[in-house]
C-alpha positions as CSV (number, residue, x, y, z in Angstrom):
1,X,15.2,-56.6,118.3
2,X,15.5,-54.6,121.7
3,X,14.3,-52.0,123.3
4,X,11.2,-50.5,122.0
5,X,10.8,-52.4,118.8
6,X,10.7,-55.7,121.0
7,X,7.9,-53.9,123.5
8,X,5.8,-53.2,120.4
9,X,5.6,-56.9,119.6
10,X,4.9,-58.5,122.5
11,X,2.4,-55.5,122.9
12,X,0.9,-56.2,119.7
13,X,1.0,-60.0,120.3
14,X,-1.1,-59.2,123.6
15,X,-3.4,-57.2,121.0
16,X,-4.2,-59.7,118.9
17,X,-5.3,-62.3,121.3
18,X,-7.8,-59.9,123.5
19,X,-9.5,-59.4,119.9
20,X,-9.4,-63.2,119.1
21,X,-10.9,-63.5,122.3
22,X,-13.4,-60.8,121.8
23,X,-15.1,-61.9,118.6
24,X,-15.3,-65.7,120.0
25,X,-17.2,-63.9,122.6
26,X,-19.5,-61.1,120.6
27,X,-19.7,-64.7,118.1
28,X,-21.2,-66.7,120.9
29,X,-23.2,-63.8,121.8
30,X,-24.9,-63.7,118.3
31,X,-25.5,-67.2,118.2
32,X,-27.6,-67.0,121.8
33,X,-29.7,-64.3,120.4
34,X,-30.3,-66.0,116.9
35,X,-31.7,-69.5,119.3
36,X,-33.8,-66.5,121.5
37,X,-35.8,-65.0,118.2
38,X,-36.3,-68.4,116.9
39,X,-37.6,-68.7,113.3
40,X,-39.1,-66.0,111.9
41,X,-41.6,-65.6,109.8
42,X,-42.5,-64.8,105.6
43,X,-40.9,-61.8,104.5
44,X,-44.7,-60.2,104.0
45,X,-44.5,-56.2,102.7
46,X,-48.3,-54.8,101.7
47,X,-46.6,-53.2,98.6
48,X,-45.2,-56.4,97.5
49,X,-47.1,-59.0,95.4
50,X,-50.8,-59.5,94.8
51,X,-52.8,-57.4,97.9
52,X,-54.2,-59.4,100.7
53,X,-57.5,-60.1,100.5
54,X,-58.1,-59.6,96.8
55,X,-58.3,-61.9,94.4
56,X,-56.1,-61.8,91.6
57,X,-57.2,-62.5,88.3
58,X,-57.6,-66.7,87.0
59,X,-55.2,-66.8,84.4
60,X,-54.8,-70.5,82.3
61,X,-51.6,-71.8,82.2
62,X,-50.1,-75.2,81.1
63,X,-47.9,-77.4,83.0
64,X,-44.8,-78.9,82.4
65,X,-45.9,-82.2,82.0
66,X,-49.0,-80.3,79.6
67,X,-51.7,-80.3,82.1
68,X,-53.7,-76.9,81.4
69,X,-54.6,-75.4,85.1
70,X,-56.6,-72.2,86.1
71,X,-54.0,-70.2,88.9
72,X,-56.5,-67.8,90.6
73,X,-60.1,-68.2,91.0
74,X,-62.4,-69.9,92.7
75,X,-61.4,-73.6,93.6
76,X,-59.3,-75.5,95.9
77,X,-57.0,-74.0,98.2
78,X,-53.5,-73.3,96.5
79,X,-50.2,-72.9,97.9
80,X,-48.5,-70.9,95.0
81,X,-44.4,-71.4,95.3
82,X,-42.7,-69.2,93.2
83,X,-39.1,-70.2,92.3
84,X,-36.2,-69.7,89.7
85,X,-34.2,-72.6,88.2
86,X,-31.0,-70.7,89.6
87,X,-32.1,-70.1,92.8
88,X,-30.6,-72.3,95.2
89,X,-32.9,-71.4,98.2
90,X,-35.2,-72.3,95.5
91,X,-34.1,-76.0,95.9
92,X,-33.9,-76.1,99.0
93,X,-37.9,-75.3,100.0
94,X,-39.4,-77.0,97.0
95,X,-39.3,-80.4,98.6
96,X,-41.1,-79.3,101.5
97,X,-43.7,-77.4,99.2
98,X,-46.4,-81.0,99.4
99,X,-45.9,-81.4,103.3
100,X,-47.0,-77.9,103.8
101,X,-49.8,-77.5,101.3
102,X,-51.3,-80.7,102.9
103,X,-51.3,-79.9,106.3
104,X,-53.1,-76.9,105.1
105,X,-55.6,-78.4,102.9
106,X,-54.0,-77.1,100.0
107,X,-53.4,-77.6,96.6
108,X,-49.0,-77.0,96.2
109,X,-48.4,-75.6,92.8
110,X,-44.8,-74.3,91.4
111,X,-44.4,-71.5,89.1
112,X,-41.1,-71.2,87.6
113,X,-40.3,-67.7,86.0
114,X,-38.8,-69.8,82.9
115,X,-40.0,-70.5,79.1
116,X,-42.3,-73.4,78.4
117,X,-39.8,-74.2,75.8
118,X,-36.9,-74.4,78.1
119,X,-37.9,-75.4,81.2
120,X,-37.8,-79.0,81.1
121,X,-34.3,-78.9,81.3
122,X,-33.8,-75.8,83.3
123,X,-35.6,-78.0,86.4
124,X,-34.2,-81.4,85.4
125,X,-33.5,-82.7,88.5
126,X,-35.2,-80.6,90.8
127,X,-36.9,-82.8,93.5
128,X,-40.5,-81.3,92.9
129,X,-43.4,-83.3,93.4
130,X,-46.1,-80.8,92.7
131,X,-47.6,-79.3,89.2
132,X,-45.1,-77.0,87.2
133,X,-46.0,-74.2,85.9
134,X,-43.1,-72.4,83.7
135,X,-44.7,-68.8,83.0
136,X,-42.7,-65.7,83.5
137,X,-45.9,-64.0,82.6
138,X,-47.9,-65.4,85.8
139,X,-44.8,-64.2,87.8
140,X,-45.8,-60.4,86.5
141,X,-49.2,-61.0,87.2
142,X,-48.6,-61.9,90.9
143,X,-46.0,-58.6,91.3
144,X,-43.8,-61.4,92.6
145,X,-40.8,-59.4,93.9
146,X,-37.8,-62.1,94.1
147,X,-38.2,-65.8,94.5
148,X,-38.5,-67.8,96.5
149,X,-41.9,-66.3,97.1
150,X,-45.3,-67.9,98.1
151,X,-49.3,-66.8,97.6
152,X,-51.8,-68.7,100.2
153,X,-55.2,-68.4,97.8
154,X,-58.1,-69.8,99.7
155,X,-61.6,-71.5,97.9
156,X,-62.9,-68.2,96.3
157,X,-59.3,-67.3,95.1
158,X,-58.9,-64.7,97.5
159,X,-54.9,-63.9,98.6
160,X,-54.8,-64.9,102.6
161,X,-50.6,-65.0,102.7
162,X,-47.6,-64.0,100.2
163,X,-44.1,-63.4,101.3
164,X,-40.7,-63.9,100.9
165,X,-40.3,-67.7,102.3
166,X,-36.5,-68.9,103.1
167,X,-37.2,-72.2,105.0
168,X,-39.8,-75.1,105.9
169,X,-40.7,-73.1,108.9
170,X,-41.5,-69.7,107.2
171,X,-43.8,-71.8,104.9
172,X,-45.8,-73.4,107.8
173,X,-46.0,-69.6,109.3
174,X,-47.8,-69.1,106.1
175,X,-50.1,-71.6,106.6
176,X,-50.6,-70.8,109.7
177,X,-51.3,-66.7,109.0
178,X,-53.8,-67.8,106.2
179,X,-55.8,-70.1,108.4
180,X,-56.1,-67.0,110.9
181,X,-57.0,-64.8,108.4
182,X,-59.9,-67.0,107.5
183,X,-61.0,-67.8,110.8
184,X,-60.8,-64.1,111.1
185,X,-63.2,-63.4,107.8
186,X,-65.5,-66.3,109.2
187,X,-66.2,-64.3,112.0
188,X,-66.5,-61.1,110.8
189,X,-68.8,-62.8,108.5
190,X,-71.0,-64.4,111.0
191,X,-71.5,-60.7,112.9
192,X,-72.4,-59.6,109.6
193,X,-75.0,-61.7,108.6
């Protein structure tokens, strides 16, 4: 190798290790702007699940463990998770699904878009310490785009949150949007009246 062909290598050599060195940086760059925006939060689109501020319809379903339970309507506070035995974002919010619900007064319930019949062993060994409910048919009626996906319902049944939720953080945003959004119809309610 002389002449031009050994020119071309070192010149290629030279190459290679400006664009090693440029992706380390533009990498590092990515990863300061990632800590900057912080979490974000739920994946909320109007056209997506149940609308906010209606209430979708109560609907009787039977747990896993063969409790019957009214989803929707007036009640407690719910924190509706909806997840998929296969989805592995799935497992990784469902165990902080009680934390949440509590810190917002709320009742945590799962809905698994699986058959009653198979379910028990589609979620066996799931760490989930709130009510099952497998109903694909409860999934339909909440327009529930992709899981994991989660419905804030407050005391008359009425939808305060829904979105797309990735992470403990987007969940607590949840929480958080729901409790503005009744502070927000308290006060509208006190001009009112």
């Amino acid at each position: 190798m002389t002449g031009w062909w050994a020119a071309a290598f070192v010149a290629q050599w030279v190459l290679v290790l400006a664009l090693c060195i440029v992706v380390l940086a533009l990498a590092r760059q990515v990863g300061t702007l990632h800590l900057r925006l912080g979490p974000r939060g739920p994946l909320e689109l109007a056209e997506e699940g149940p609308p906010l501020g209606e209430a979708p319809m109560p609907a009787e379903a039977v747990t896993i463990d063969g409790d019957t339970r009214v989803v929707g309507g007036p009640g407690d506070g719910r924190f509706l998770l909806f997840v998929s035995p296969t989805c592995p974002i799935c497992d990784a919010v469902l165990p902080s699904l009680p934390a949440v619900a509590s810190v917002g007064r709320m009742e945590p319930i799962v809905i698994a878009d699986v058959e009653r019949r198979g379910a028990r062993k589609a979620l066996q060994g799931k760490r989930i310490e709130a009510p099952v409910i497998p109903d694909p048919a409860l999934v339909e009626l909440y327009c529930v785009p992709g899981v994991p996906y989660a419905v804030v319902l407050d005391e008359r049944g009425v939808v305060l949150a829904k979105g797309t939720v990735n992470n403990l953080e987007q969940m607590e945003s949840m929480v958080d949007m729901a409790a503005a959004r009744r502070l927000d119809d308290d006060r509208i309610g006190e001009r009112i009246g």
